[in-house]
C-alpha positions as CSV (number, residue, x, y, z in Angstrom):
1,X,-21.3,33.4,-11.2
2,X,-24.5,34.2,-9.2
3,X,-24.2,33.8,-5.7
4,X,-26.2,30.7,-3.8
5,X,-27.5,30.3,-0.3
6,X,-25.1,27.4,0.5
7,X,-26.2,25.4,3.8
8,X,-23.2,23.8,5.8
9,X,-23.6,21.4,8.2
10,X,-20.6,20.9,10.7
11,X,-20.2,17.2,12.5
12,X,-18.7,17.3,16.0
13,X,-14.9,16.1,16.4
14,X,-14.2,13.4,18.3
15,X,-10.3,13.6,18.6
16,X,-10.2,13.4,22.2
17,X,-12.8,10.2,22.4
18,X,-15.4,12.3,23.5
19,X,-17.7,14.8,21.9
20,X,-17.0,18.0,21.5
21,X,-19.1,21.0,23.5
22,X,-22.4,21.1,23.0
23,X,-22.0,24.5,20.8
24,X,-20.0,22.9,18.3
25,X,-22.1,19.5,18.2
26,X,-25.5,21.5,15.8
27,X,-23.1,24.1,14.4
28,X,-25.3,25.3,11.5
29,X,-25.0,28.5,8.9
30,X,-26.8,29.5,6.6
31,X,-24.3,31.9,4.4
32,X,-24.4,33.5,0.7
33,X,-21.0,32.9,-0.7
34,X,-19.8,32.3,-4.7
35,X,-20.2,28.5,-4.8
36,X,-16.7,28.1,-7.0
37,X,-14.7,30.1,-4.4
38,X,-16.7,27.7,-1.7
39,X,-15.8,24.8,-2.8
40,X,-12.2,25.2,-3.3
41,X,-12.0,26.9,-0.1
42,X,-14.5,25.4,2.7
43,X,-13.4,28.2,4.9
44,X,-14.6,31.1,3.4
45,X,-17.3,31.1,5.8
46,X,-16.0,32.5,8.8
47,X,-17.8,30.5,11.6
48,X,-16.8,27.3,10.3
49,X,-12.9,28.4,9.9
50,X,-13.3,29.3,13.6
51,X,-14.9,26.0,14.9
52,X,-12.0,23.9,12.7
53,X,-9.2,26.6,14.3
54,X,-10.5,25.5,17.4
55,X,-10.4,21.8,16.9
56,X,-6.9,22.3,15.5
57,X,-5.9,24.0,18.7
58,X,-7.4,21.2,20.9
59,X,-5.7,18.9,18.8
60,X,-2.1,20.6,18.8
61,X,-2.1,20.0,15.1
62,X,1.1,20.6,14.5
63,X,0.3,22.9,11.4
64,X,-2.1,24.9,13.1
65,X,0.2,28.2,13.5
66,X,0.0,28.3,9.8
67,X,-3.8,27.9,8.9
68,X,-4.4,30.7,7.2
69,X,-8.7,30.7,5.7
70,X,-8.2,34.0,3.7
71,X,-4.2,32.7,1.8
72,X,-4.8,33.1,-1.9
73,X,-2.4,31.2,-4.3
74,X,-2.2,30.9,-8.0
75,X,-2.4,27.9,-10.2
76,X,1.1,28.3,-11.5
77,X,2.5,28.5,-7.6
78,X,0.3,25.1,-6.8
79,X,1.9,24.1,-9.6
80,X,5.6,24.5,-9.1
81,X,5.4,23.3,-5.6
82,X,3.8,20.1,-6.4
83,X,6.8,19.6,-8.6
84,X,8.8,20.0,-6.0
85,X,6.9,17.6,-3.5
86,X,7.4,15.3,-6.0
87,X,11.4,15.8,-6.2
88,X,11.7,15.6,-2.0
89,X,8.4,14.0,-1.4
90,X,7.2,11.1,-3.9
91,X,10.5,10.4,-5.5
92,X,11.9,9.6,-2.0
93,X,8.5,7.4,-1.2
94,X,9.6,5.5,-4.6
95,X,13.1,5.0,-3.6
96,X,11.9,3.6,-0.2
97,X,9.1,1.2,-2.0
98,X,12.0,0.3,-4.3
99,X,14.1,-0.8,-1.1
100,X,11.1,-3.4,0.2
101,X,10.2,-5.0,-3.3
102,X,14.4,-5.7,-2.8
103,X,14.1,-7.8,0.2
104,X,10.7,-9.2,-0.8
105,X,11.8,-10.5,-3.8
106,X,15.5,-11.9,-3.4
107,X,14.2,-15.1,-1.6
108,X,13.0,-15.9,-5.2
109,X,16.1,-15.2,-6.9
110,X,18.0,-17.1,-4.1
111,X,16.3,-20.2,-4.4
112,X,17.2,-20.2,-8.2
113,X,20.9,-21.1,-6.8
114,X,21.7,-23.9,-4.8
115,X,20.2,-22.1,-1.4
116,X,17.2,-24.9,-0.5
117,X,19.9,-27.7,-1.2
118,X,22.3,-26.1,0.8
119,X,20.0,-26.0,3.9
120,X,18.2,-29.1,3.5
121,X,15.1,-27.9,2.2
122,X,12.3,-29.4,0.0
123,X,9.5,-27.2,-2.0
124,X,7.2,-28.0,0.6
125,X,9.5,-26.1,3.1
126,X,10.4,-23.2,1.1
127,X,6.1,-22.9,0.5
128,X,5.6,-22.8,4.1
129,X,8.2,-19.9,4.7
130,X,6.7,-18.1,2.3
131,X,3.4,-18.8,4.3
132,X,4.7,-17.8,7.3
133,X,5.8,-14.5,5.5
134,X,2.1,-13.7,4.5
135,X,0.4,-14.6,8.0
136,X,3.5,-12.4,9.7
137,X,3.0,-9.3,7.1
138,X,-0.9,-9.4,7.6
139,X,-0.9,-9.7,10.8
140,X,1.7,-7.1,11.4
141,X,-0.9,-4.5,9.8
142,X,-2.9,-3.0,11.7
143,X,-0.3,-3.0,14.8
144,X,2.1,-1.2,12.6
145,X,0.1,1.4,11.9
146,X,-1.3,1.9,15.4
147,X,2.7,2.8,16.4
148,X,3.1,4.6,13.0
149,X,0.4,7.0,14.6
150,X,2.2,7.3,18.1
151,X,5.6,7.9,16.9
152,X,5.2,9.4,13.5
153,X,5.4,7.7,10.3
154,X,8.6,9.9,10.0
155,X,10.1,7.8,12.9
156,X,9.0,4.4,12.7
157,X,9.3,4.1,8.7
158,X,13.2,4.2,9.1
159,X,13.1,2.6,12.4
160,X,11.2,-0.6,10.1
161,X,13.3,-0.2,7.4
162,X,16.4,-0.6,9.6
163,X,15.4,-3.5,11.4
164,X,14.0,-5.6,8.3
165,X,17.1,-4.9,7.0
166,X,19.4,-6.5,9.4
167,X,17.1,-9.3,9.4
168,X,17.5,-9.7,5.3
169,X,20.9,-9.4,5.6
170,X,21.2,-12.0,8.2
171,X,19.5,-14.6,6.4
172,X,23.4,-14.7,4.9
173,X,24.0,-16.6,8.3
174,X,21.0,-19.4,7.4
175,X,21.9,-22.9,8.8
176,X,18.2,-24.8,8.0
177,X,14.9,-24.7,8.7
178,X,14.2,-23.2,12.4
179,X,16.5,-20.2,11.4
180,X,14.8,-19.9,7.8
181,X,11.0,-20.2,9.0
182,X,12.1,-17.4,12.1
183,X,13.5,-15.1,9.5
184,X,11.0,-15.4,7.4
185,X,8.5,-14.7,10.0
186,X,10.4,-11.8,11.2
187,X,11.1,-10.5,7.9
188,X,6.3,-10.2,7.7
189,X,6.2,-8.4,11.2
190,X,8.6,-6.0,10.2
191,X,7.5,-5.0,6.8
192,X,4.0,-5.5,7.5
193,X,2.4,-2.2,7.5
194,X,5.0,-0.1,5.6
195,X,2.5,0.3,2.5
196,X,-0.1,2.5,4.7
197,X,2.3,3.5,6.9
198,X,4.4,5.5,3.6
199,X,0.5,6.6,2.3
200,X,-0.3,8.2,5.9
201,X,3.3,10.7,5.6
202,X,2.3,11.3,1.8
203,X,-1.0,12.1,3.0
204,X,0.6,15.3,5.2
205,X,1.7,16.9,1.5
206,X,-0.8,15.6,-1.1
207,X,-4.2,16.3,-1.7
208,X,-6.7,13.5,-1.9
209,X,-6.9,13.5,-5.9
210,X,-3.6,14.0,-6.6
211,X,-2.8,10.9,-4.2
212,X,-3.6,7.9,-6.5
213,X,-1.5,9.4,-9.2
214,X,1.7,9.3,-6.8
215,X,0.6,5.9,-5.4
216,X,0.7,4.5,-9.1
217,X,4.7,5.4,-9.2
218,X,4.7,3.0,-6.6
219,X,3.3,0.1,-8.8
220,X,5.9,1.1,-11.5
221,X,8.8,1.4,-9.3
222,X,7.9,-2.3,-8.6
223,X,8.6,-3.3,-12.1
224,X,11.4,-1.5,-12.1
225,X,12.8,-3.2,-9.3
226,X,12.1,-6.6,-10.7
227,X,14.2,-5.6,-13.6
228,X,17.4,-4.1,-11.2
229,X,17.2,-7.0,-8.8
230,X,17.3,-9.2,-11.4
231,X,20.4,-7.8,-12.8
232,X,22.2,-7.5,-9.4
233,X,21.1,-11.4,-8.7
234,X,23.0,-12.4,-11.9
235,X,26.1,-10.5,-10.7
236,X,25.7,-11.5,-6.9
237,X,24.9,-15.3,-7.9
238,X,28.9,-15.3,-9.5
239,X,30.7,-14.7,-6.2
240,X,29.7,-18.0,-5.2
241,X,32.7,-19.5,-3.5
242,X,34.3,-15.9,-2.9
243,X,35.7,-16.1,0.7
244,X,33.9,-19.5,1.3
245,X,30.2,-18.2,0.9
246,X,27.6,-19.3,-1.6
247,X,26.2,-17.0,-4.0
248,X,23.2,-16.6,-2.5
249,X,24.3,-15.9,0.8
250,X,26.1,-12.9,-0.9
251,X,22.7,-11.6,-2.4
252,X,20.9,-11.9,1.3
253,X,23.8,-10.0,2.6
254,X,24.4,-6.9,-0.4
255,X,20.8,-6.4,-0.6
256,X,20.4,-6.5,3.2
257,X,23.0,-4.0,3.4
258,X,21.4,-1.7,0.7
259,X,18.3,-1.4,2.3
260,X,20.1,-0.9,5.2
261,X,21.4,2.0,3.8
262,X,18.1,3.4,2.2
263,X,16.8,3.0,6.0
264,X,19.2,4.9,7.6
265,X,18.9,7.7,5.2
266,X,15.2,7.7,5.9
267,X,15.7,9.4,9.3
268,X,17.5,12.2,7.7
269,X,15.2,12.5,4.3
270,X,11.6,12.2,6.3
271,X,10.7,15.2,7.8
272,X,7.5,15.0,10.0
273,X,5.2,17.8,8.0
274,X,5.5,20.1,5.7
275,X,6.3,22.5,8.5
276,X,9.1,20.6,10.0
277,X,11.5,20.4,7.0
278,X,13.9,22.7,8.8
279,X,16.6,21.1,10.8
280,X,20.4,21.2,11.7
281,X,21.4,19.4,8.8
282,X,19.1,21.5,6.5
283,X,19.0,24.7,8.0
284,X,17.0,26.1,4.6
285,X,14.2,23.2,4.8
286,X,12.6,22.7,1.6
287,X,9.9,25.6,1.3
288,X,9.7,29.1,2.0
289,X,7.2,30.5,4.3
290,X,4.5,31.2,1.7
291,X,5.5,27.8,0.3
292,X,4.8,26.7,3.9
293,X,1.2,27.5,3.8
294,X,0.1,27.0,0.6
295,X,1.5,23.1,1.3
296,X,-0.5,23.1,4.7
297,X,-3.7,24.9,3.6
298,X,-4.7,23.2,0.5
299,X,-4.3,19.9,2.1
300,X,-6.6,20.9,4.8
301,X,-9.6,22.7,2.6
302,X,-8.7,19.3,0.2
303,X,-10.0,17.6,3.3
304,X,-10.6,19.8,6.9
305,X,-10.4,16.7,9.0
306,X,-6.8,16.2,8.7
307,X,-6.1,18.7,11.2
308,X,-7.8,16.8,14.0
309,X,-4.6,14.7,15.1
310,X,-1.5,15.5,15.5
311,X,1.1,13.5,13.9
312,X,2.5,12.1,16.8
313,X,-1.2,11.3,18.7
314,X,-2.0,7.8,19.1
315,X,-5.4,6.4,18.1
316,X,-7.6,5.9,20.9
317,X,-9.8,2.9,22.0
318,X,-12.5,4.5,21.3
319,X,-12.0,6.0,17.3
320,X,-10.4,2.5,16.5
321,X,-13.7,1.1,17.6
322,X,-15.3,3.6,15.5
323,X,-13.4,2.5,12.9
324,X,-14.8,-0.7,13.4
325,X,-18.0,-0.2,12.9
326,X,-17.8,2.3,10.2
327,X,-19.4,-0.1,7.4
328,X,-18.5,2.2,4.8
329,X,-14.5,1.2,5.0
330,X,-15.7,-2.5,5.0
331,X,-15.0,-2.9,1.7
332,X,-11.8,-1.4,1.8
C-alpha cells in the first residue's frame, strides 16, 4: 500500500484536573507513514508515542514500564493469549456474575415457600422490598464506582461480594418486615455498581471490540443461573424443618454462604493488571514477559487514553464534572 500524509491531532490530558503544558495542548504532526500499519498501531509516529509516554509517566500508569511503540506480535500469538484471558480472565468475570444473579434471584424462589406467611407479609410488602432493592442498587451506582476507582476494582469487587454476601445469608435470621425492608435495602447498596465495576477490570485485558463479545457471556451465564438456582431451590426447599428452620431460610443461608465463598476467592483470582498477576501464591503469574506486553500494548494502541489513570487513582471533582457535561454519554 502507498503511503499517505496522515494528519494527527493530539488533545491535551487532563488527568491531573488541569491542563497539561502548553507544548502538549496544539501538539500537531504532519507524518508519511503506511496507513494499515497506522491504524493498528497509533504510535508509529514517534512524537506522539513520546507525548502519551509522558502522560503515562505523570499518571504512574501502572503499565507504563512495559509500553513498548515499536513491539511487533503475530496474529496467532494475539490469538492464543486471548484464549487464555478468557480461561483466567472472562471465565472468572462469569463465575462472579453467576454468584450475584444467585442472591438476586433466591428472594423469588423463597417466596414460593411459605417465607411471606412465615413473617407476616402481604404482596404489597414483598412489592415494596423489592422497590426498595431497585432505589438502593441505583442509587448505589455511581458511588460504587467512584471507590472502585480509588481502591481498584481488584479490591472492592471481592470486598462487595463479601459483604452482600453476609447480608444474603443473614436474611436466614428474618423475623418481619423492619429486618426484611433493611436487608433488602442493604442487599441494593451493596450490589449496586458491581456490573461496571467487573467491565472497568475487564477493560485492563480486552480490547474495545472484543469487549461486547465477553459481556454477552454475561447475559448467558444469567440463564444459566436461572436454570442451577432453580434446581438448588428444589433441593434447599426439602430441608424444611431440618434442625427447626424453614426451607427457605436454608436457601438464604446455602446461597449466602456460596457467594460468600466466590467472594473470598475473588481476592486471590483478581489481580490488578495484566502486569500484576505475579504474587506469593502464584509466583509464575499468568503470562510471560512478552505475553506481558503484547496484553498491555494492544489495549493501549486499541484505545491510548487508558493509560492516563492509574488503577488505583480516584476520579477527581473536576473530570466527574466533565463527565457531566459530556452530552455524548447522555444517552448511555
Amino acid at each position: 500500500m502507498a503511503a499517505q500524509p496522515v494528519s494527527i491531532a493530539i488533545q491535551p490530558d487532563k488527568s491531573d484536573g488541569s491542563d497539561i503544558d502548553a507544548k502538549h495542548d496544539n501538539l500537531q504532526s504532519e507524518v508519511v507513514v503506511d496507513e494499515s500499519r497506522f491504524a493498528s498501531n497509533p504510535f508509529a509516529d514517534p512524537k506522539i508515542a513520546e507525548h502519551y509516554r509522558e502522560i503515562y509517566e505523570r499518571a504512574q500508569y501502572e503499565s507504563r514500564h512495559v509500553f513498548d511503540p515499536e513491539l511487533e506480535w503475530t496474529r496467532a500469538e494475539e490469538k492464543k493469549l486471548v484464549r487464555k484471558l478468557d480461561w483466567h480472565v472472562c471465565l472468572w468475570a462469569c463465575i462472579m456474575f453467576f454468584a450475584l444473579q444467585v442472591d438476586r434471584g433466591n428472594l423469588s424462589q423463597a417466596v414460593s415457600d411459605n417465607m411471606l406467611d412465615q413473617l407476616g407479609l402481604d404482596t404489597n410488602s414483598y412489592n415494596n422490598g423489592n422497590t426498595i432493592f431497585r432505589v438502593s442498587f441505583l442509587l448505589a451506582e455511581l458511588p460504587s464506582q467512584l471507590i472502585s476507582k480509588k481502591l481498584g476494582p481488584d479490591r472492592w469487587i471481592p470486598m462487595q461480594m463479601t459483604l452482600w454476601s453476609v447480608v444474603a445469608a443473614a436474611q436466614a435470621g428474618l423475623k418481619g418486615k423492619s429486618s426484611f425492608y433493611a436487608c433488602r435495602s442493604l442487599l441494593g447498596i451493596l450490589e449496586g455498581g458491581f456490573i461496571p465495576d467487573l467491565v472497568l477490570w475487564l477493560s485492563y485485558f480486552y480490547t474495545s471490540p472484543e469487549l461486547p463479545l465477553r459481556l454477552s457471556f454475561f447475559w448467558a451465564a444469567t440463564n444459566i443461573t436461572d436454570i442451577v438456582t432453580s434446581l438448588l431451590a428444589f433441593a434447599l426447599l426439602h430441608l424444611d424443618g431440618v434442625h427447626g428452620l424453614a426451607g427457605w431460610r436454608w436457601l438464604f443461608l446455602i446461597e449466602g454462604i456460596i457467594t460468600l465463598s466466590v467472594g473470598v476467592a475473588a481476592f486471590f483470582l483478581m489481580p490488578a493488571s495484566a502486569v500484576q498477576t505475579k504474587t506469593w501464591f502464584r509466583p509464575n503469574g499468568w503470562f510471560t514477559d512478552r505475553e506481558v506486553g503484547i496484553v498491555v500494548n494492544r489495549v493501549l494502541r486499541d484505545d491510548p487514553s487508558k493509560g492516563d489513570m492509574h488503577n488505583r487513582m480516584a476520579i477527581t471533582p473536576r473530570r466527574l464534572w466533565d463527565a457531566l457535561l459530556d452530552y455524548d454519554m447522555w444517552p448511555v
